[in-house]
C-alpha positions in Angstrom: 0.0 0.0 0.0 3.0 2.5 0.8 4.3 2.0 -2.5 1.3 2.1 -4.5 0.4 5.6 -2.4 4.3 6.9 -3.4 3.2 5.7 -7.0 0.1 8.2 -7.0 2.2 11.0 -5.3 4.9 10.6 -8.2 1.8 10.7 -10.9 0.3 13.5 -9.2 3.7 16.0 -10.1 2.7 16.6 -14.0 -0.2 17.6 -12.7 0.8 20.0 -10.4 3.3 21.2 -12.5 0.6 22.0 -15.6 -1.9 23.4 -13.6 0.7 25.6 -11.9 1.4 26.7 -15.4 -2.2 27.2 -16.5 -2.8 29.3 -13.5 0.1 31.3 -13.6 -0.4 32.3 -17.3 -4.4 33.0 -17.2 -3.7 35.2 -13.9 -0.9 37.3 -15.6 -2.2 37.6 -18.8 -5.7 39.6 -17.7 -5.6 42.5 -17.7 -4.9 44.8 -14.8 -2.6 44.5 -12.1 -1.2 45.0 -8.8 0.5 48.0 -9.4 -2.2 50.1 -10.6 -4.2 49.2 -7.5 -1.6 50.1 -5.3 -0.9 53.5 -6.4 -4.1 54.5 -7.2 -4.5 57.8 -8.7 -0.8 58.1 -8.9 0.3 57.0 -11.9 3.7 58.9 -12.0 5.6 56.5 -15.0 9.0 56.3 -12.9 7.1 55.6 -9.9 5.4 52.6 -11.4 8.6 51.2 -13.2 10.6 51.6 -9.6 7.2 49.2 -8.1 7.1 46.9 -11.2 11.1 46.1 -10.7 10.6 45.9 -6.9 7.9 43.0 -7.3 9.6 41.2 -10.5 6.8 42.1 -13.0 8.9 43.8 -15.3 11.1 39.9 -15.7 9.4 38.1 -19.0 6.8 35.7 -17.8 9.3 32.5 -17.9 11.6 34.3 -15.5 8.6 35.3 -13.4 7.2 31.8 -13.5 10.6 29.8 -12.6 11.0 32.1 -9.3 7.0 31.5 -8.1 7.0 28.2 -8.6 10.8 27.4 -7.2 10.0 29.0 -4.0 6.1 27.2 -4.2 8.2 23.9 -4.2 9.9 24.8 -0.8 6.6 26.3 0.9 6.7 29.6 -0.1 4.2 30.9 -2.1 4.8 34.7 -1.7 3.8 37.8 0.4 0.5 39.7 0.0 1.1 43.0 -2.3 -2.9 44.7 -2.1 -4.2 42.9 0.6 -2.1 42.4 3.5 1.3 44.0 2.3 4.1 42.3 3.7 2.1 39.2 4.9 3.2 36.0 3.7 0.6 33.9 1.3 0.8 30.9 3.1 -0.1 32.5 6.4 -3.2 34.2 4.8 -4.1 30.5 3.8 -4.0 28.9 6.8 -5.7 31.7 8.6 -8.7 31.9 5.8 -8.6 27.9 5.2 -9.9 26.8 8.9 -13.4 28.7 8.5 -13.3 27.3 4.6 -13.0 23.8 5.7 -15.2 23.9 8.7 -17.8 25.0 6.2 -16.9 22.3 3.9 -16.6 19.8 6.7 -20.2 21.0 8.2 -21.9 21.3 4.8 -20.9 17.6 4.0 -22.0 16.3 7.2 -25.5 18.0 7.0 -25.4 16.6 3.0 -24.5 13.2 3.7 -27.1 12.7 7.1 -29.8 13.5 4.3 -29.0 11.8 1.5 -27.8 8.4 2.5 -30.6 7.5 4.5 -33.0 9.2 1.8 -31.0 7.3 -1.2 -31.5 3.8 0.6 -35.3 4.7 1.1 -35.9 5.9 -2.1 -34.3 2.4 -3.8 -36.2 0.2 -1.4 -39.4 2.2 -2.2 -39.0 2.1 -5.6 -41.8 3.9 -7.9 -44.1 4.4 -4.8 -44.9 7.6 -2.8 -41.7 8.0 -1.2 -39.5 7.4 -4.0 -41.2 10.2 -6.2 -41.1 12.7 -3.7 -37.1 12.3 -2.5 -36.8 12.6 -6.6 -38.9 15.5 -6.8 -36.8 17.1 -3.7 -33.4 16.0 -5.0 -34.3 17.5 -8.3 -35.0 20.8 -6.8 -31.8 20.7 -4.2 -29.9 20.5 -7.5 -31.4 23.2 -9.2 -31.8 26.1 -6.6 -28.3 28.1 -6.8 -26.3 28.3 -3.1 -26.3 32.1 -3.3 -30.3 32.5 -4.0 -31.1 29.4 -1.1 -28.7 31.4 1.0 -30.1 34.7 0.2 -33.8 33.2 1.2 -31.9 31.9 4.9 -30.8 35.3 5.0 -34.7 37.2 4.7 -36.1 34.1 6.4 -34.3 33.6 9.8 -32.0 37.3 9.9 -35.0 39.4 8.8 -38.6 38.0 9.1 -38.0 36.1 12.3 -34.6 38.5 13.4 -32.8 36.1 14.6 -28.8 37.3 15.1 -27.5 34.4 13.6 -29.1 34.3 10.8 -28.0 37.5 9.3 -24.5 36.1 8.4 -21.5 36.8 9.5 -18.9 34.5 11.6 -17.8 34.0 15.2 -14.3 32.2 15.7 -14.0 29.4 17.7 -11.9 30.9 20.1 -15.6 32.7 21.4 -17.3 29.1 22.1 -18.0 26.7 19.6 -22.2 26.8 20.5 -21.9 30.2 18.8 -19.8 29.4 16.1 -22.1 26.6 14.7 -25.3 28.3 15.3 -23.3 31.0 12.4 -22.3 28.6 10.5 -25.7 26.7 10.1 -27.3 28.4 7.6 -24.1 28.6 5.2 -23.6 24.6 5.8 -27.4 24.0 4.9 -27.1 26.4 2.1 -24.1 25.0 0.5 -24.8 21.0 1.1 -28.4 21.0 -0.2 -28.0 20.8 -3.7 -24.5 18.2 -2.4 -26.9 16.0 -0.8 -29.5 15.9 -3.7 -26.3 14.7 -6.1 -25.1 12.2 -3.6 -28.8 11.3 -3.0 -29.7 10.5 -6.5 -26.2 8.4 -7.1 -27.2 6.6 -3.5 -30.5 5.8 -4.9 -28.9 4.1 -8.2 -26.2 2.3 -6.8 -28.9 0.6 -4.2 -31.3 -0.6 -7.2 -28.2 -1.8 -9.3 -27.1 -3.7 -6.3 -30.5 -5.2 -4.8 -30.5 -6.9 -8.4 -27.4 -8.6 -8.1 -26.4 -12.3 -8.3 -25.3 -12.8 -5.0 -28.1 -11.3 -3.6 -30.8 -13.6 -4.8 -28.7 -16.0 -3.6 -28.2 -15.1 0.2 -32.0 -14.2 0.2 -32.6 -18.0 -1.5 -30.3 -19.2 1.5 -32.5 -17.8 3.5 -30.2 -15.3 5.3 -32.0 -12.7 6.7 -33.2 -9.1 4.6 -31.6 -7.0 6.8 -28.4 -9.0 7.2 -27.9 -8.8 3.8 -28.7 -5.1 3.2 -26.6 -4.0 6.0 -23.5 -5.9 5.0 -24.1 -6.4 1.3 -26.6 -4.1 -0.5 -25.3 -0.6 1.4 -21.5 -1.6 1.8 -21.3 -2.6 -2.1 -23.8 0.6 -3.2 -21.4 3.0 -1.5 -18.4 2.5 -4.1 -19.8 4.6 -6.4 -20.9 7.0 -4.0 -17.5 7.5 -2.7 -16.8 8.5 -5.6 -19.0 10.8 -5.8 -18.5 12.4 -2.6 -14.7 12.9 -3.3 -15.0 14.5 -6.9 -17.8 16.3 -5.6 -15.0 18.3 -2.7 -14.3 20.6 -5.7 -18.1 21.4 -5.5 -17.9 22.3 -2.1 -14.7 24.2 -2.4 -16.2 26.2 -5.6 -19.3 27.1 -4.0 -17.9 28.0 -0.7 -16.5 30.9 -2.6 -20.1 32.4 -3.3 -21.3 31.1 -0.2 -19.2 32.7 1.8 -19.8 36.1 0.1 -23.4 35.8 0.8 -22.8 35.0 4.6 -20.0 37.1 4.9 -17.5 34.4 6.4 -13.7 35.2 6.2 -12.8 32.0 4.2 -10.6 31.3 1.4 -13.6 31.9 -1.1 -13.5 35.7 0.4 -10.0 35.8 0.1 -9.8 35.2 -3.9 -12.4 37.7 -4.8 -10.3 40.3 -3.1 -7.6 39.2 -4.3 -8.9 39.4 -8.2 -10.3 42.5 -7.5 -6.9 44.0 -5.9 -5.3 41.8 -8.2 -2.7 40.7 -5.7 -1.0 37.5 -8.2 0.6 35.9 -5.4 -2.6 35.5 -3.6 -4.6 34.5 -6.2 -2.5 31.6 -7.6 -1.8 30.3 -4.0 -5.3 29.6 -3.2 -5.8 28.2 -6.7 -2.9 26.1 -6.5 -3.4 24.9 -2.8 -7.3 24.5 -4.0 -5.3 21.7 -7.2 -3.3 20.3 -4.4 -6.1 19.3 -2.1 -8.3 17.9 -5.4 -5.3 15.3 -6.0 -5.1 14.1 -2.0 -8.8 13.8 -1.3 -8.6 11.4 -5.1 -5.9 9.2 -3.4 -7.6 8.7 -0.7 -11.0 7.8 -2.4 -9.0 5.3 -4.3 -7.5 4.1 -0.6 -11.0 3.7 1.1 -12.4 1.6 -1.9 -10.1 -1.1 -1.0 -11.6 -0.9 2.8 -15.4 -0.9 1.2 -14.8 -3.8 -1.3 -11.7 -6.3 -0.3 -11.9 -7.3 -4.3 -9.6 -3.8 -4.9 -6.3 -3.7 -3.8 -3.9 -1.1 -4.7 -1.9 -2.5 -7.8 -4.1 -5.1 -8.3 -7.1 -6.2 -9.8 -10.3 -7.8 -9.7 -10.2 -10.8 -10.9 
């Protein structure tokens, strides 16, 4: 297993290394930039040529490149020009990633407590009352945007029934963690609904594909009992796929955290990049999007680690047969 996880890491560097190129081109090549935020109104031409030359901008973009991404390999990903001058990037991350993963890690425990349970009873309900309504609710959880169900949280619980915590805004853990979850409710139901209704409705397919299988007609002919056999077959086997699911779908909850957290006004790492395009602070902007590309390829490995737990037919290196 350790070498077959090495194996992944190695595979993972081309990656890395083209989306750290991608990122680094698209940022530098719109238009704008640091500099002109920075001075403002003062545009005096020597003054911006002394500022260009004091961050590197004026280097061709290969030169630029080849420094970013030399000190990105040994942790350092820069200091804040626009936003916090002076501060270092990867300080700004870690400070801004805790309330961005505590969102993410709320929003998919509040998706996954719906939709499992829902998926199973959905599949063993098949075409009846229950089905078509968890279908009809999924389908709408997928459609309704985060910011407009988070807007209607908002006008619901902050200003019909004026509830404090309902109007947005975030209170560190630091201030007790009662209050910190009653702020970060509303964001985590806003951004897991339409999660839940995905993972739902992949829950739901993997159940029916599985009920039908061999080996299940075959314990139930053997007359072991239903539940037995939906507890350690039927919903073991069915959450392969849905594994899946949940682990591709972390760039979902990483992408709409960054609208989310506008809306609710939470100082995550979603906050953090839209200042930094508008101030166009670079070094800001491609360390979140590069530390964003970075988690994507560990929470992969270890969805392709934790199918070997759920079915003992996978092994790492291995096959099926």
């Amino acid at each position: 297993m350790g070498v077959y996880v090495l194996k992944r890491l190695i595979l993972a560097l081309p990656t890395l290394f083209i989306a750290s190129i991608i990122i680094f081109l698209l940022i530098h090549l719109a238009p704008g930039g640091p500099v002109r935020v920075m001075l403002g109104p003062m545009q005096d031409p020597s003054l911006v040529a002394k500022l260009r030359s004091q961050l590197g901008l004026d280097l061709p973009l290969h030169q630029q490149y080849i420094r970013w991404i030399t000190k990105a390999v040994h942790g350092n990903l820069g200091i804040s020009v626009t936003i916090q001058r002076g501060s270092p990037v990867t300080q700004l991350l870690i400070q801004r990633y805790a309330t961005t993963l505590e969102l993410a890690f709320l929003s998919m425990i509040i998706a996954l407590i719906i939709a499992i349970p829902t998926g199973i009873i959905s599949a063993l309900q098949q075409n009846k009352l229950a089905d078509h309504i968890s279908r009809v609710v999924a389908l709408i959880g997928v459609s309704i945007p985060n910011f407009f169900l988070g807007i209607i949280l908002i006008l619901l619980i902050g200003v019909i029934w004026l509830k404090p915590w309902g109007a947005g805004g975030f209170v560190p853990l630091t201030e007790g963690i009662g209050k910190n979850l009653l702020r970060m409710l509303l964001p985590a139901i806003a951004l897991g609904t339409a999660y839940s209704a995905i993972v739902m409705r992949m829950m739901r397919s993997a159940m029916l594909n599985t009920i039908n299988q061999d080996y299940v007609r075959t314990a139930r002919a053997m007359g072991i009992g239903w539940w037995s056999i939906l507890r350690k077959d039927i919903i073991k086997n069915a959450l392969i796929p849905v594994v899946t699911v949940i682990g591709n779908s972390a760039g979902y909850l990483l992408g709409g955290s960054i609208v989310t957290e506008t809306v609710f006004r939470l100082p995550g790492i979603g906050a953090l990049v839209i200042t930094g395009v508008f101030r166009r602070d670079f070094p800001v902007i491609q360390g979140v999007v590069l530390s964003i590309v970075v988690i994507r390829i560990l929470i992969n490995l270890s969805v392709d680690l934790f199918y070997s737990f759920l079915d003992p037919r996978i092994r790492a290196g291995g096959s099926n047969e």
